[in-house]
C-alpha positions in Angstrom: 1.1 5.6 4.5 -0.4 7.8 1.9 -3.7 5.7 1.2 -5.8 4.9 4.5 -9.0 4.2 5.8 -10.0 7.1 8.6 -13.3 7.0 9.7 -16.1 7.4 7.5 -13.3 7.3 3.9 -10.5 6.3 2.8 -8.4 8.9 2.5 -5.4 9.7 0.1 -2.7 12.2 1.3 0.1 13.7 0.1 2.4 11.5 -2.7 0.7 8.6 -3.5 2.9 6.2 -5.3 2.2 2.8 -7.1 3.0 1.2 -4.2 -0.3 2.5 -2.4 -2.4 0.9 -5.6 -2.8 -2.5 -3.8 -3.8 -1.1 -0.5 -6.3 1.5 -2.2 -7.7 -1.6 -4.1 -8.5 -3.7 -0.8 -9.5 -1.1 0.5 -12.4 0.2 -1.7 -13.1 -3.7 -2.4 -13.6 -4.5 1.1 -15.6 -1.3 1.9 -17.6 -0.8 -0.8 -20.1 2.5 -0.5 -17.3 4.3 1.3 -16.0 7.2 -0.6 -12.7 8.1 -1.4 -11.4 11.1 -0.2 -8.4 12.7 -2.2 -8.4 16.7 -0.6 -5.3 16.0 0.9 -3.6 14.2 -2.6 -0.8 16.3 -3.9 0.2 13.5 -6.5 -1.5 10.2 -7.4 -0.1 7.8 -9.5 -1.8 7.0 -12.4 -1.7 3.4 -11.0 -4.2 4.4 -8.6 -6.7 6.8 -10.6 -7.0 3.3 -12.9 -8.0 1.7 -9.2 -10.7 4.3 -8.9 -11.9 4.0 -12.7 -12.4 0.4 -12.6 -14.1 0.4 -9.1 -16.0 3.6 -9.0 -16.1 4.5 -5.6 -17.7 7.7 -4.7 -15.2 10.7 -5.1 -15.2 13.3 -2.2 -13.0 16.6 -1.9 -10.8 18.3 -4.3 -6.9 18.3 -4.0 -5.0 21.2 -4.3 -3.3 20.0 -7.4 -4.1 22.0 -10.3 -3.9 19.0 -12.9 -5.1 16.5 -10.3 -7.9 19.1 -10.6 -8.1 19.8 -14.1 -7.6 16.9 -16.2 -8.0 13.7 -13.8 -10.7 14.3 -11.5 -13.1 14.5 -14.5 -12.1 11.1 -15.8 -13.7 9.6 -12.6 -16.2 12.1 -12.3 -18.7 9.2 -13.9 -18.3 7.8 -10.2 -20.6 9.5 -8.0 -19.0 12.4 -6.7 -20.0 13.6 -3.0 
């Protein structure tokens, strides 16, 4: 599983498809205040990012992805980025 809640964040690793966008979704629902941790994201589908926009959970980490980097991560950088 690519999306997963591990200790103290939910954590996104490696490819995570639209099939993770539910999960990510309950997850930052039912945990609100926890951040979301996407240092280990390779690729996110934009199904997910649109998870993160309309819930604005705190951001943590950068992923190695240079357009992850470059041209998403800003669009939720209005969410409070740790």
């Amino acid at each position: 599983m690519s999306v997963a809640l591990d200790g103290d964040a939910i954590v996104l690793t490696g490819t995570c498809g639209v099939e993770e966008a539910e999960t990510l979704f309950a997850l930052v629902q039912g945990n609100r205040g926890t951040p979301v941790d996407i240092t280990g994201a390779e690729w996110v589908h934009t199904a997910l990012w649109q998870v993160m926009l309309a819930l604005s959970p705190a951001i943590r980490g950068e992923p190695s992805n240079p357009f992850i980097r470059q041209w998403l991560l800003p669009l939720v950088s209005g969410s409070a980025r740790q």
